[in-house]
C-alpha positions as a printed NumPy array, in Angstrom:
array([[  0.   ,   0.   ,   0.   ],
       [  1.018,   3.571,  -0.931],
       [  0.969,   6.655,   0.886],
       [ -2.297,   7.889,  -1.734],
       [ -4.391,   4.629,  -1.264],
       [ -4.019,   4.876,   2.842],
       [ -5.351,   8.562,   2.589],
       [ -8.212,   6.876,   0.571],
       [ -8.786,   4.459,   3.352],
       [ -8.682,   6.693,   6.406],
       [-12.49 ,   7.409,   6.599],
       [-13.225,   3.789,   5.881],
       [-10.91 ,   2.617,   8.267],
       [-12.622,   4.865,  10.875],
       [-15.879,   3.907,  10.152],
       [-14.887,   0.096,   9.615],
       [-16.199,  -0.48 ,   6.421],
       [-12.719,  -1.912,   5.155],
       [-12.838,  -6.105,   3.871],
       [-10.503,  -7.924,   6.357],
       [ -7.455,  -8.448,   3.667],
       [ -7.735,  -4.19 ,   3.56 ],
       [ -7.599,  -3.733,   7.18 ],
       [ -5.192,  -5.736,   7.495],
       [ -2.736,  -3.606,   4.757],
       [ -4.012,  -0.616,   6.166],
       [ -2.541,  -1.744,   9.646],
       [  0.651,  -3.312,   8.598],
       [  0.816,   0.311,   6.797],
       [ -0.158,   2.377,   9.994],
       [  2.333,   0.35 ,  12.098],
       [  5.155,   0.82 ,   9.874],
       [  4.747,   4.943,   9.271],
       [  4.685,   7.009,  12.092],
       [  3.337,  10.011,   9.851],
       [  0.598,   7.388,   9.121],
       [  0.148,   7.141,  12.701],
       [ -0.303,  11.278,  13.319],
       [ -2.158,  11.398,  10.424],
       [ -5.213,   8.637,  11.743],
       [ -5.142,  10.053,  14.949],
       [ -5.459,  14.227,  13.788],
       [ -8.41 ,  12.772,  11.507],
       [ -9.609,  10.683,  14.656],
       [ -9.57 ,  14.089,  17.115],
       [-11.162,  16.328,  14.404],
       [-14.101,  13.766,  14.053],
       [-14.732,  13.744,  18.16 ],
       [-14.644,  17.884,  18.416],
       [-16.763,  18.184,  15.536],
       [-19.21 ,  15.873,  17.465],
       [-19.075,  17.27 ,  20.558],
       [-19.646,  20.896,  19.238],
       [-22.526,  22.396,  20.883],
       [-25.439,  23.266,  17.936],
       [-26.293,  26.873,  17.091],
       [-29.568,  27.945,  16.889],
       [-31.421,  30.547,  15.13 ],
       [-34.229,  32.087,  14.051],
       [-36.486,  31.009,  11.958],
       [-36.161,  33.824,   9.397],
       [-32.579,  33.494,   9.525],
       [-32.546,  31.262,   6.48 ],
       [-34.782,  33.013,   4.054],
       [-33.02 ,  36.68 ,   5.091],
       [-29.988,  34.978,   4.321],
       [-31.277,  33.932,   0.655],
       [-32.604,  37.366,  -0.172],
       [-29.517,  39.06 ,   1.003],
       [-27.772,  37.074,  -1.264],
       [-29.808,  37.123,  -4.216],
       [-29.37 ,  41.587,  -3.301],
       [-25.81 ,  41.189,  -3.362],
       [-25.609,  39.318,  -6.824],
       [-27.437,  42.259,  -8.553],
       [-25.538,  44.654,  -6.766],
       [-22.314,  42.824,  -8.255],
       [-23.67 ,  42.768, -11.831],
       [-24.899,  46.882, -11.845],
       [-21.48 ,  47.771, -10.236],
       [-19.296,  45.675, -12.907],
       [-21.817,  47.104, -15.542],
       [-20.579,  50.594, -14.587],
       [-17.144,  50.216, -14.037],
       [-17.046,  48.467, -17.977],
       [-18.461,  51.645, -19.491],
       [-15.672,  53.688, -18.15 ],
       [-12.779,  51.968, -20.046],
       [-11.649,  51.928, -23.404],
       [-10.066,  48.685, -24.3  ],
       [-10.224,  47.276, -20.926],
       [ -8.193,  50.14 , -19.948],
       [ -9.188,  53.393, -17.525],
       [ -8.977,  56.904, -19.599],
       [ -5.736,  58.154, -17.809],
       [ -3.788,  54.543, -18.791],
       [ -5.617,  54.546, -22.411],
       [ -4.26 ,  57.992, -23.373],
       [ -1.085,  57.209, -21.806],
       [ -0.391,  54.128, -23.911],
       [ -1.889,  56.068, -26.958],
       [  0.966,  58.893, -26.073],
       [  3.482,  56.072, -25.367],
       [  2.464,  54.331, -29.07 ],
       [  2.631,  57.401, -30.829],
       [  6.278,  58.031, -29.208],
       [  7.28 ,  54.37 , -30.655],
       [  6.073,  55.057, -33.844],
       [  7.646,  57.943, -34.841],
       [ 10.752,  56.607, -33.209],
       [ 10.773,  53.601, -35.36 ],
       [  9.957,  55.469, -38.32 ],
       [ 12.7  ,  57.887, -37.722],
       [ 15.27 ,  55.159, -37.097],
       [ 14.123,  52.967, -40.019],
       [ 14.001,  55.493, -42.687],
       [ 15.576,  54.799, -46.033],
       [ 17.542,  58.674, -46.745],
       [ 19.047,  58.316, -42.645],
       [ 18.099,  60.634, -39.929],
       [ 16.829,  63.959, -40.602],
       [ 18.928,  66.07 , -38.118],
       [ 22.665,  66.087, -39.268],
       [ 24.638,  67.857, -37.649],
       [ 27.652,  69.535, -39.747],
       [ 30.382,  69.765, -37.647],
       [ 32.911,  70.769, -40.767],
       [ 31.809,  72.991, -43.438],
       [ 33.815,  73.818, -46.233],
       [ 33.025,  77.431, -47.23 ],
       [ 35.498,  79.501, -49.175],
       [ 36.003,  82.241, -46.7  ],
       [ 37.71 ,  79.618, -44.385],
       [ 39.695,  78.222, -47.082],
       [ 42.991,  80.224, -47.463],
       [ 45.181,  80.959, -50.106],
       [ 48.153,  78.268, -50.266],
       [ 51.066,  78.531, -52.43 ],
       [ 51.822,  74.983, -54.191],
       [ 54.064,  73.213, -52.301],
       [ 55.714,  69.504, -52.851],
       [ 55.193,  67.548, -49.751],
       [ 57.452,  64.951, -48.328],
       [ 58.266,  63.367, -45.285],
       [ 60.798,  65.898, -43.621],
       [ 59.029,  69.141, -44.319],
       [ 56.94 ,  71.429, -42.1  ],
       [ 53.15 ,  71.24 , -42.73 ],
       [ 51.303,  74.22 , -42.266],
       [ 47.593,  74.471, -41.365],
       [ 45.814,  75.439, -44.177],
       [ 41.682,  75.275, -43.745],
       [ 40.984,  76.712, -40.577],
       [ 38.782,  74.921, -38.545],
       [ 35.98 ,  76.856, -35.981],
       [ 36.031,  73.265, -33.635],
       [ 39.315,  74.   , -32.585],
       [ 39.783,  74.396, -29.397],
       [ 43.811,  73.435, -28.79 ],
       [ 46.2  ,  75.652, -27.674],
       [ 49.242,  74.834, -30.32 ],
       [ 50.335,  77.189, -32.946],
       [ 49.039,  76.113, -36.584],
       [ 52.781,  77.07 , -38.269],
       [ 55.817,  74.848, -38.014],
       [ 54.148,  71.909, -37.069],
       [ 56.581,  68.793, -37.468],
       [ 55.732,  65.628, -37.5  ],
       [ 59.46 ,  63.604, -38.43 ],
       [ 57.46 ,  59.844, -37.938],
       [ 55.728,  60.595, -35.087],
       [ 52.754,  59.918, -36.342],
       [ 52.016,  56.073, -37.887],
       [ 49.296,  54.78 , -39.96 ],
       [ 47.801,  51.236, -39.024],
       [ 45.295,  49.18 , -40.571],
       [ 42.273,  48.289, -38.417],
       [ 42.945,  44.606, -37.356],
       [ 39.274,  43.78 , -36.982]])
């Protein structure tokens, strides 16, 4: 015997309605579990204070008030969810529907802004090239060991280093991007 078909059992067992060969598991089962044990005699207890509870009485009305009070409060349940269904859109209240029509709104234009074929709208143009910030150079042949001079000027620049006589004898080495 399992632990499911002695929980079956217990009421039979208490009210002796078990054949003799199910007893007789049923107490081989009992004597071997000591949870089995607790378990008969809290079923056992519960079945003698339930008996020797003292009856309630009352009044003869008490029944049919207690059916029309029902029945009131089962109409009172249908008006109320009645009203609070004609105040939502969607299922939702008006402060949470406008908020999620705000909040859709804010996604779509997002997504349309982000998944537009010509880019996004706002560059920013950090360099211009204008002719009044292009100066006049003279020609000049450029290798490795002469002086560069600046020659656009640039309205980002912030640094602190004179643009003339710059050198820059290998300091400065190209590298391809290892990626």
């Amino acid at each position: 015997m399992n632990r499911y078909e002695f929980e079956d059992k217990i009421s039979d067992y208490i009210d002796n309605q078990l054949s003799v060969s199910e007893r007789k598991d049923f107490e081989d089962y009992l004597n071997s579990d000591n949870e089995a044990k607790e378990l008969v005699e809290s079923v056992q207890k519960t079945i003698r204070l339930l008996s020797s509870a003292q009856s309630v009485k009352s009044s003869s009305e008490f029944l049919p008030n207690l059916t029309n009070r029902i029945n009131s409060e089962k109409k009172n349940i249908s008006k109320r969810s009645k009203q609070k269904t004609s105040n939502h859109f969607f299922g939702f209240t008006p402060i949470n529907a406008s908020l999620m029509a705000v909040l859709l709104l804010c996604f779509i234009s997002l997504s349309l802004n982000l998944l537009s074929s010509e880019g996004p709208t706002m560059q920013s143009n950090i360099v211009s090239n204008t002719s009044s910030q292009i100066k006049d150079i003279a020609p000049q042949s450029f290798n490795s060991n002469t002086n560069l001079v600046s020659t656009i000027s640039d309205t980002s620049d912030t640094t602190s280093i004179p643009r003339s006589n710059i050198k820059l004898d290998k300091k400065i080495k190209l590298v391809k991007n290892q990626r």
